[in-house]
Each structure stands twice: as C-alpha cells, then as structure tokens.
C-alpha positions in Angstrom: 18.6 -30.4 -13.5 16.2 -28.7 -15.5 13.4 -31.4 -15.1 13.5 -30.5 -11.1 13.2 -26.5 -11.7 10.9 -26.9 -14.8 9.5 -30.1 -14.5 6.8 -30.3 -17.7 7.4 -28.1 -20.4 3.7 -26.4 -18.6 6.0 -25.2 -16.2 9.4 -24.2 -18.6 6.9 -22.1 -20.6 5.0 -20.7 -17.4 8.5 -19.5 -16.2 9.5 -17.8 -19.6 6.2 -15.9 -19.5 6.8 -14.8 -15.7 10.7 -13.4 -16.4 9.6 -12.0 -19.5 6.9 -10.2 -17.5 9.0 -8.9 -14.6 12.3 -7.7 -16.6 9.5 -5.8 -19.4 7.1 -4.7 -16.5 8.0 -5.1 -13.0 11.5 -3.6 -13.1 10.6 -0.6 -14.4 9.0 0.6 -11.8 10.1 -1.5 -8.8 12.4 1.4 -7.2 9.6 4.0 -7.6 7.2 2.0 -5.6 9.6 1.2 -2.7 10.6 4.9 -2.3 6.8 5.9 -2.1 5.9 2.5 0.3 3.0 2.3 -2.6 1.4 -0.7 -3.7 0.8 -1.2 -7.8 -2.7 -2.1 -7.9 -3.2 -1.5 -11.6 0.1 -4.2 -12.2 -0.8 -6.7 -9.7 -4.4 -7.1 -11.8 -1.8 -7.6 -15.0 -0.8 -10.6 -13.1 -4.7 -12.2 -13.4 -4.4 -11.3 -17.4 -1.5 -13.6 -17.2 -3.2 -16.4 -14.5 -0.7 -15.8 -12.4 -3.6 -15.1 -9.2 -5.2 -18.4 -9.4 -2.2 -20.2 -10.2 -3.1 -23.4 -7.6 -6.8 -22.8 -8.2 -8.4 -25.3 -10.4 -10.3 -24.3 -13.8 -13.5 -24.0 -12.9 -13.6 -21.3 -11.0 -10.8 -19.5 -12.7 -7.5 -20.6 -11.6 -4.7 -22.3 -13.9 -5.2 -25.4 -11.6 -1.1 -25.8 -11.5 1.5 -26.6 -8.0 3.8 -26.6 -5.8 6.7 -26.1 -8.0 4.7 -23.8 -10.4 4.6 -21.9 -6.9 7.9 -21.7 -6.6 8.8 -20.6 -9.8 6.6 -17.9 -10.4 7.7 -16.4 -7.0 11.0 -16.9 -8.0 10.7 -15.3 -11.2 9.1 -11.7 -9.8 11.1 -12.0 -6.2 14.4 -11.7 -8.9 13.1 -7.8 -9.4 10.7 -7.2 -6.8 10.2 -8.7 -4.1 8.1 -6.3 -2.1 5.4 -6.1 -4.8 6.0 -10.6 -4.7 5.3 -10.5 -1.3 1.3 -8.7 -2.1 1.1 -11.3 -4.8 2.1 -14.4 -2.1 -0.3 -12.7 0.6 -3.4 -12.7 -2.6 -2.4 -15.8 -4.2 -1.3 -18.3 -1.6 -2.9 -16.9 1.8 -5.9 -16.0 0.8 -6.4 -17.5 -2.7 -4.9 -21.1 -2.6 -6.2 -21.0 1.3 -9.9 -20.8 0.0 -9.6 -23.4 -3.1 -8.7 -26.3 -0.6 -10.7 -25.7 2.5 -13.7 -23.3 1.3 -17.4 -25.1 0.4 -18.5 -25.0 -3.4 -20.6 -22.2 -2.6 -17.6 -19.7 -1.2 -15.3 -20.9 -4.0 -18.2 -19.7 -6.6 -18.6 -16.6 -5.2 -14.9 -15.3 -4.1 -12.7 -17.1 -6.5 -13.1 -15.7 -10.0 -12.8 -12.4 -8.7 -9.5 -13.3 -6.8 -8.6 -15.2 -9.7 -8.7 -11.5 -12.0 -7.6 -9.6 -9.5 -10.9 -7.6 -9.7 -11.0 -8.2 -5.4 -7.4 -7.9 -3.7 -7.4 -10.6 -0.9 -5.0 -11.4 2.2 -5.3 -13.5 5.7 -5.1 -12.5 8.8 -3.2 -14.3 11.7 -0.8 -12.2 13.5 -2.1 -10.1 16.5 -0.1 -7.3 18.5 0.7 -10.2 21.1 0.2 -13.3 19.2 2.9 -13.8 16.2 5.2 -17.1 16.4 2.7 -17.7 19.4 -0.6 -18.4 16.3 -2.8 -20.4 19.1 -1.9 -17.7 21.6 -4.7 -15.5 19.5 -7.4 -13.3 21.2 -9.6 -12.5 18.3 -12.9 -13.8 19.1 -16.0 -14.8 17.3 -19.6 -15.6 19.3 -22.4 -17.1 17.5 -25.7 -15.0 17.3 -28.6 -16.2 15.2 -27.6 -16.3 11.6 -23.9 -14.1 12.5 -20.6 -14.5 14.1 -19.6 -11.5 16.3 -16.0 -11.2 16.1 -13.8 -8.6 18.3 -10.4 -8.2 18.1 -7.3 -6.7 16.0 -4.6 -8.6 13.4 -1.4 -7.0 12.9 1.4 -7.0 10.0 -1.5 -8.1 7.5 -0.3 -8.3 3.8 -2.9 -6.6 1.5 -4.5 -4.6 4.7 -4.8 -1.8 2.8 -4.3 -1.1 -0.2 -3.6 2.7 0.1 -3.2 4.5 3.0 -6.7 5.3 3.5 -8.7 2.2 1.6 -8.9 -1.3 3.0 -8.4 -4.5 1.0 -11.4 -5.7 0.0 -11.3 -9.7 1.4 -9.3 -12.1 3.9 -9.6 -14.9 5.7 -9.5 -14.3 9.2 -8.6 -16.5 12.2 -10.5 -16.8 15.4 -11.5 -18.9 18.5 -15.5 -19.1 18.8 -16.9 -18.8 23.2 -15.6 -21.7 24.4 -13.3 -23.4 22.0 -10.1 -25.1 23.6 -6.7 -23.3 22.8 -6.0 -25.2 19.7 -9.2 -24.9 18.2 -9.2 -22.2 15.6 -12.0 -21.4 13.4 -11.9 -19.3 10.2 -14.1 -16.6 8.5 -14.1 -14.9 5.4 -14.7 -10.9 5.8 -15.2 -8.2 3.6 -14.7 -5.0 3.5 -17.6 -3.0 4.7 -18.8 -5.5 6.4 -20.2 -3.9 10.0 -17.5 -3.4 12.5 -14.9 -3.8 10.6 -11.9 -1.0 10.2 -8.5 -0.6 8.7 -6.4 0.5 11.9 -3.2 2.1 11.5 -1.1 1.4 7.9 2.5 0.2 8.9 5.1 2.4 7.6 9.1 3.2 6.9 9.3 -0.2 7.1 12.6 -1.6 6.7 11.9 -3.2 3.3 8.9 -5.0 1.7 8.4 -1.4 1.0 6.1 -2.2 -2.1 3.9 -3.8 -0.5 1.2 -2.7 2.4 1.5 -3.4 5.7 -1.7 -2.7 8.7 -3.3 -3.2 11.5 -7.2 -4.6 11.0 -9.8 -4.4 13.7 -12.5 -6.1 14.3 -15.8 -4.5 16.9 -18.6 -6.7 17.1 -17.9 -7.1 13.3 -21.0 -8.8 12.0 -19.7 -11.6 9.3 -22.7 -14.4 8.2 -22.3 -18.0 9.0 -22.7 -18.8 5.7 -18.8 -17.4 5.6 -17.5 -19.6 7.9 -15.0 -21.9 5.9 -15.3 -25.3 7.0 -16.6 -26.5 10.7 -16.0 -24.6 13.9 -12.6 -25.9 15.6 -11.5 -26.5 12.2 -9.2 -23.9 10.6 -6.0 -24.9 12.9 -5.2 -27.7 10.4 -6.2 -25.5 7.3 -3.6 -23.3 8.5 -0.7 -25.2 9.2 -1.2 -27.2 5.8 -1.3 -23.7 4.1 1.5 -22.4 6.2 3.0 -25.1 4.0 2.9 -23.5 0.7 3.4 -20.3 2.1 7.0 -21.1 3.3 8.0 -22.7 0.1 6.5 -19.1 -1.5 9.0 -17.4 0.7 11.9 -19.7 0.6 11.4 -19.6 -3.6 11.7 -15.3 -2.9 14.7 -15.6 -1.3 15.9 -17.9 -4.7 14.9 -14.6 -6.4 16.9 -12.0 -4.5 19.8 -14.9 -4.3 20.2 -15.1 -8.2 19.7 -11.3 -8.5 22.2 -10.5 -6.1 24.8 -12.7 -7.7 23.8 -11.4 -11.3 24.8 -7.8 -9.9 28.0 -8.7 -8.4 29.1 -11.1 -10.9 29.2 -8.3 -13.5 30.2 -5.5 -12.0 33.2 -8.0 -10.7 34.2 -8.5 -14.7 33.8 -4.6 -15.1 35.1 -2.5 -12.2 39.1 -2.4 -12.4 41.3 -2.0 -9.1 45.1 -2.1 -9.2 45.0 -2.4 -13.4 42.9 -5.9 -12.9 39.0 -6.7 -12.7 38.0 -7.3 -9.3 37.0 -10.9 -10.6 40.9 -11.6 -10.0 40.8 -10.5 -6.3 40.6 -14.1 -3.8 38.6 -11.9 -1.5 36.0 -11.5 -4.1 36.3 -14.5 -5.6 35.0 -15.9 -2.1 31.7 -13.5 -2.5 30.8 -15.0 -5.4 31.6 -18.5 -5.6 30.0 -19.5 -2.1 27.4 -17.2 -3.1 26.4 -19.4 -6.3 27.0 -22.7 -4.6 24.5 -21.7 -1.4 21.9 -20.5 -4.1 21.8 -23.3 -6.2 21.9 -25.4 -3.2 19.0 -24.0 -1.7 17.2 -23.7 -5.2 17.8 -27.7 -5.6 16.5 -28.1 -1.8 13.3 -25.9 -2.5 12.2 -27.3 -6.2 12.7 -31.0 -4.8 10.6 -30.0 -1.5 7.9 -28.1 -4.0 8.0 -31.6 -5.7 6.7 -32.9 -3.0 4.3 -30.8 -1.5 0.6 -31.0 -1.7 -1.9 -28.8 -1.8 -5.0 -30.8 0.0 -3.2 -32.4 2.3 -0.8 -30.8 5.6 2.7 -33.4 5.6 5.5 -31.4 4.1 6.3 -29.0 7.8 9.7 -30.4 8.3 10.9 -29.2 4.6 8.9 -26.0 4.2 10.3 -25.4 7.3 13.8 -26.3 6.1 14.1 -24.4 3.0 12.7 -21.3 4.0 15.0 -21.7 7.2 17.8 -22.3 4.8 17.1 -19.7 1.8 16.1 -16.8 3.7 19.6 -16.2 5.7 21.0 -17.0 2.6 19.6 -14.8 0.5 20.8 -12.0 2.6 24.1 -13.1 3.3 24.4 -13.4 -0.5 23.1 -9.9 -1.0 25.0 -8.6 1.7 28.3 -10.0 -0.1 26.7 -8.2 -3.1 27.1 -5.0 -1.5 30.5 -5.9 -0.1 31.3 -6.4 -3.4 30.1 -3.4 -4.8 31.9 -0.8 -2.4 30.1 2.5 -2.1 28.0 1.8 -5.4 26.6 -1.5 -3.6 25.3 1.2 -0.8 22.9 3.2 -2.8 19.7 2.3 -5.0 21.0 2.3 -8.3 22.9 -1.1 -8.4 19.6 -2.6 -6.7 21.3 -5.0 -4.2 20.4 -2.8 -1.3 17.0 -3.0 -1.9 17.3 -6.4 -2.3 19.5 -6.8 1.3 16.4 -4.8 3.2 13.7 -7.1 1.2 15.9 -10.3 2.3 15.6 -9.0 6.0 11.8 -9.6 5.9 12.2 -13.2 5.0 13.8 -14.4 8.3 11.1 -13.1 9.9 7.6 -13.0 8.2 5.7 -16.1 7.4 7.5 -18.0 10.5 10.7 -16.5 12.5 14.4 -18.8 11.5 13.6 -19.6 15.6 10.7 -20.9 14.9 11.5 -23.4 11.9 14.7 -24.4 14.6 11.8 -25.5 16.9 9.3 -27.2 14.2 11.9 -29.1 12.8 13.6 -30.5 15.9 10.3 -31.5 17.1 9.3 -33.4 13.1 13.1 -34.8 13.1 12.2 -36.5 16.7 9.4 -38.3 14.9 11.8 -40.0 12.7 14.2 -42.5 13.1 15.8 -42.3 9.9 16.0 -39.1 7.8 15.8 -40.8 4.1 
C-alpha cells in the first residue's frame, strides 16, 4: 500500500518533510489565525523555502517539477492541521500556479513563475461571480479588445487569495472572461495584477463558517485595462484550460478532506482509550466503537480512491473528470461525517476549540461546496458514466 500513497521514495521523503513542517509550524498557530479570520503571509512564503509553491511547476522556472500524487500528499499533509491556511496554499499553488505552467506562453511563465514559485507574489483565479457559480459558462465578466488592451468589466466572487488583509489585494490571478462576441462556451483567460487600472478589491468575506484562515473577497473589475501580452493562450481558449485544471484542483480538495479524515480519527481514537465512563474506556462502548471503525474504513477507502486517481491524472492534458469528480464527491462528505463522529465522540469537549475537531467539522463544510458543489459532481459524473459502456 505504501507504493500507491508514496509511490518513489521522492514522494515518501517529500511527505516526511511536509508533516514534519505542519506538526513543528503550522499547528502552532492554526487556532489563532482562525479566530482572527487572518491569513499567515509570512508562513505561506516558508512554504516556497520548502518548494512546496511550485510543486507541479517544472525546474526552470522554479518549481520542483513533481505530480499528481505529490499533490495530493502535500495537501494531505497540511489539511491534517490546517486546512483553512491549505486551502490559500491550493488557491496559489494549483489555481493559479500549476494553471499558468501548463497553459501560459514561455514569456508569462518567465515573468510570473519564480516569484509564485518563492512566494514573493501571492496568486489566486478567479471564476465565480455573484450569479455565476456551479453555472462557470453562465459568466458576465467581459473583456473588449482595444488597441494593444483588453477592457474587462465585471466582479468575481468567493476568490481564494483576494486579499490578503482586509484592506490589501493579492497581488496576481488568472481571471476568466468572454471577449464581444464569443459564443457561451468560449471563455478566454487573462492574467491581472494588482494595480493594474480599474481594478479593486470589493468587499472581504467574513465570519465565514470555516476556512477561516484563509481570505475570502469580492474582486471588481471597471474598464480594467490588462495588456494583450497577458492573455494566456488564444481567445475562446481558456474553457478547456479550466476544466483540465478543475482537475487537479478536485483531487487538491478531495486529498484535504484525507487530512481532516485522519485528524479527526487521530483525536477520537485517543481520547476513546483515555476518557473512562462507567469504570471502562469509552473504546469498550459498541456505540463508539461504530464512530471509529467506519470512520477508518471510509478514510482509507477514500485515501486508496484519491492516491490511485492522482496516479492517474495528468497535468497537460483534461481526461481524469469522472474520478476528480468522484473522489472529491466521495471524501468531502466523508470527511465531515468522520469529524462529526469525532465530536460525537468527544461529548462537550468535542464542542469547543481545544480538542480541534470542531474546527476541523466547520473546515470540512467548505469542501462539499467550494471547488464544485456534491450536486454538481452527481451531474458530471452521470453524464462521463453515460459515455461508457463498461466502467473498468
């Protein structure tokens, strides 16, 4: 088993490096930045010391040039103690990062990925609008061509990495639009900067329910002037680009549910040996026997589902949709029904911050919803498992 969850000894040693990192680092100061809904800038560069921001990006301009299943680990790894600051990470790393190194020219991977690759530039994407979410072609943003510019005018909603404090704007994404003209499914995509003209951090989402770490806006965009020369590939093109990144996002996701799962079961499986009820350990209780052993059979059934997808993912190429789909459908109600038993578990003490799993049962939340609704992988996969007459 451990050739599918650490499949070259690259990988075994890339995962020891990210749970050392999060159980020396991130834990200590997870609970702190979820109370203040603040996002650790000064950590998340630590993560470009390790190579953790260009993890899919290849060498020469600054990535670790690793994959799928490296994905998957590493957001495994940091999801097990802090999800919310994980999600920031997947929103630099896979959405905007791993989004440019496949579909951007030489010349925008020169000049945006060794910065995103340090962490010296915080980077995100921008899809969603206030009336275009599962809906992604529905979009209104619009770009028109003038001269040597694009003109876009519009506003993107529930953006990862909008801002980065509650006044300051991230500083780069990739934003979708549809140029004059272009046919519904006919997306193009644009890379903007912050302070480029026109451009404006709306207002910055909070009391969220979890995810708290991790900064949540509104970006608008009137008659935002952004140079052709950042257009990322042909117009019409970026609706592929974003479904085969959509990809890697979901197995991102599904891999942070893994990491709340395994948490989750961590907390309740000790505090089961500990806690005493009636002159025996809770452990000896059928009720929460129940908690935990369907809790460590559905994780490690989804963890075997999402390492085999990851192995079979790739990153230049859209093909995977009926299995990203599938494990992040899978994983993310199952992550919080597992830490929702780990409350259960935990009584009263399961209920407040201390033990964690609370934190870890609003984070989970976030997960059926963000990156693709449960509703909408029913409807993706019905329509891939049509295509195919038989399933292996």
């Amino acid at each position: 088993m451990d050739d599918l969850f650490n499949p070259t000894p690259e990988h075994k040693t890339l995962r020891q490096t990210v749970r050392q990192f999060a159980e020396r680092e991130v834990e200590a100061q997870a609970a702190e930045h979820d109370r203040l809904e603040k996002f650790n800038i000064a950590l998340f560069r630590k993560l470009g010391d390790l190579g953790l921001l260009g993890l899919t990006v290849d060498e020469q301009h600054g990535g670790a040039g690793m994959d799928a299943s490296a994905v998957a680990l590493a957001h495994e790894e940091l999801s097990a103690v802090d999800p919310g600051f994980t999600l920031a990470y997947l929103a630099h790393t896979l959405l905007f990062t791993n989004n440019l190194a496949v579909n951007g020219s030489d010349e925008q991977k020169q000049r945006y990925l060794p910065d995103a690759c340090t962490g010296a530039r915080i980077g995100g994407m921008c899809m969603s609008e206030p009336g275009a979410g599962t809906d992604v072609l529905g979009m209104r943003t619009t770009a028109h061509k003038r001269g040597d510019r694009y003109v876009l005018n519009g506003a993107k909603m529930w953006i990862t990495n909008g801002a980065v404090s509650d006044t300051e704007l991230g500083d780069m994404f990739l934003v979708y639009a549809r140029v004059d003209g272009a046919p519904r499914n006919k997306l193009s995509m644009f890379i903007v900067e912050k302070g480029f003209k026109g451009f404006s951090l709306g207002q910055k989402i909070k009391d969220k329910l979890g995810m708290r770490a991790s900064t949540t806006a509104e970006l608008v965009f009137e008659d935002c002037e952004v140079p052709v020369e950042n257009r990322v590939g042909d117009e019409g093109d970026a609706t592929i680009h974003m479904m085969r990144n959509l990809e890697i996002e979901r197995m991102g996701l599904a891999a942070m549910s893994l990491g709340i799962a395994r948490r989750s079961i961590e907390v309740m499986n000790q505090y089961a040996s500990e806690r005493k009820s009636f002159g025996q350990p809770l452990r000896d209780f059928g009720q929460i026997q129940r908690h935990i052993a369907e809790s460590y059979a559905e994780y490690m059934a989804g963890r075997a589902y999402t390492y085999w997808a990851a192995s079979r993912v790739s990153l230049a190429q859209a093909g995977g949709r009926l299995d990203s789909d599938g494990v992040k459908l899978y994983c993310s109600t199952m992550a919080k029904n597992v830490a929702d038993r780990a409350i259960q578990v935990l009584g009263g003490y399961g209920y407040v911050g201390e033990y964690r799993v609370e934190r870890l049962w609003r984070d989970a939340k976030l997960l059926e919803i963000g990156g693709g609704t449960i509703e909408a992988h029913h409807k993706n996969m019905t329509r891939e498992l049509a295509r195919i007459e038989k399933i292996l």
